[in-house]
DRENLUMFI-873257 format. One record per residue (C-alpha): residue in three letters; x, y, z. Coordinates in steps of 0.1 Angstrom, whole numbers, padded with zeros to 4 digits, always signed. Layout:
# residues N
ALAXYZ...
***
This chain:
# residues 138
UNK+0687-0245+0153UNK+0678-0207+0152UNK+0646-0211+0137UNK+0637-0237+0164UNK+0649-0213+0199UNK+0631-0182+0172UNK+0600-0202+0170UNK+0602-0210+0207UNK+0604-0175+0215UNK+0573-0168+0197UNK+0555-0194+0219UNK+0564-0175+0245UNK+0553-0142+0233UNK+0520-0157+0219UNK+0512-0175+0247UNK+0535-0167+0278UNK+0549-0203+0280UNK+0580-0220+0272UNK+0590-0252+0257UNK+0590-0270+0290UNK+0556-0261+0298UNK+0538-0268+0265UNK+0556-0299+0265UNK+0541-0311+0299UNK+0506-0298+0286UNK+0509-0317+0260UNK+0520-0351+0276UNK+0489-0346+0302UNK+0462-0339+0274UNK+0480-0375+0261UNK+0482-0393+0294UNK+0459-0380+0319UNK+0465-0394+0354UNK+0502-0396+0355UNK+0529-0392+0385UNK+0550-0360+0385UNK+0580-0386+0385UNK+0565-0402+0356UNK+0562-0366+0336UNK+0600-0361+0347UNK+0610-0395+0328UNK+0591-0389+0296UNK+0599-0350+0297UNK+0639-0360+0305UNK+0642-0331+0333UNK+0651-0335+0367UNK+0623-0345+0393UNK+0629-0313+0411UNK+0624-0291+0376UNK+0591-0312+0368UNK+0577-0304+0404UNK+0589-0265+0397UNK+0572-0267+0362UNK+0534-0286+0379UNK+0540-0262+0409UNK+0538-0232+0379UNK+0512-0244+0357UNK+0493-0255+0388UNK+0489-0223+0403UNK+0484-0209+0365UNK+0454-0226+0370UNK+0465-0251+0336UNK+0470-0288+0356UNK+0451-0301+0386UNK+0465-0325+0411UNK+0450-0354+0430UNK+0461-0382+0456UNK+0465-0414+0439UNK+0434-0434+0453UNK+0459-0465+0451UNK+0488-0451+0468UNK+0479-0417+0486UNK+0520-0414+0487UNK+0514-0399+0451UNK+0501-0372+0436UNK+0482-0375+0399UNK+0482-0346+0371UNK+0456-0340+0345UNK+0447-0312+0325UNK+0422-0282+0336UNK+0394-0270+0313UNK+0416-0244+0313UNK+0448-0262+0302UNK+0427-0282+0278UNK+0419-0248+0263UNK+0451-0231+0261UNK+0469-0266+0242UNK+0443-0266+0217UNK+0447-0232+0206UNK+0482-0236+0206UNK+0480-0269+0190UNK+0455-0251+0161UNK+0477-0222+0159UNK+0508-0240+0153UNK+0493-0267+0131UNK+0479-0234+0107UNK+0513-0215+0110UNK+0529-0249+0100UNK+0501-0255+0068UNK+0504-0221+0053UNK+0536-0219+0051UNK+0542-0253+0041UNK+0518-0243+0011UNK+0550-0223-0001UNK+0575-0253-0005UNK+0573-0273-0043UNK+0561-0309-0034UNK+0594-0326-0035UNK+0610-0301-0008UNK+0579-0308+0014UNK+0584-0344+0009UNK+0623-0341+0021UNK+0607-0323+0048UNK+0588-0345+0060UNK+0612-0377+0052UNK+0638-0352+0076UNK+0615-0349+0100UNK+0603-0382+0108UNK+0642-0391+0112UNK+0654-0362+0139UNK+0658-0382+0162UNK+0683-0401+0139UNK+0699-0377+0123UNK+0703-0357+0159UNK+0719-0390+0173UNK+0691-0397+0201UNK+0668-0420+0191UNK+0664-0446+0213UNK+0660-0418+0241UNK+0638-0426+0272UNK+0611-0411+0260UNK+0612-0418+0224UNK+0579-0420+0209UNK+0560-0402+0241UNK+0579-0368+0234UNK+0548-0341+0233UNK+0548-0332+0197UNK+0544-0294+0185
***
């Protein structure tokens, strides 16, 4: 668990955003379009938190919000240009950090990697979670 908060923090200092808010990038560059409440569910925060979080990244200039055409009761997110931007490069930079490194482990520890990996959710005792197979991946 302290390589995944170390690894965090160096989101942070690469990019000066936390877990929360590369995680709601992510799920808009996945699923444009979607209700804050909706990004709360999938996310598993609070509504209030999720409105805190679009409020920040909104005003960050990373998410755009529109009036549902359908029901002008709700508001829509999708990604900026600029958000777009910034969760590529962090989804580049993470994906080559991840690669070359990987590059060090024989093949049979990569492959218990990878067997470990796809079972977290398992093996942490939360699969079956609300969100399960929508989490934002990094």
């Amino acid at each position: 668990m302290r390589a995944v908060y170390h690894f965090e923090r160096t989101l942070i200092a690469r990019f000066g955003l936390g877990y929360p808010e590369i995680c709601l990038l992510q799920l808009l560059r996945r699923k444009s379009g979607i209700r804050v409440s909706d990004a709360a569910r999938v996310l598993e925060i609070p509504l209030f938190s999720a409105t805190r979080l679009v409020q920040r990244l909104e005003s960050d200039g990373y998410v755009v919000k529109r009036q549902d055409a359908d029901d002008g009761r709700a508001i829509l997110l999708s990604l900026s240009p600029r958000g777009r931007g910034l969760i590529r490069r962090i989804e580049d930079d993470n994906y080559e950090l991840i690669m070359s490194n990987a590059a060090a482990f024989p093949g049979n520890e990569l492959d218990a990697l990878v067997l470990v990996a796809g079972r977290m959710g398992r093996l942490l005792g939360v699969e079956g979670s609300a969100s399960e197979g929508l989490e934002p991946p990094l």
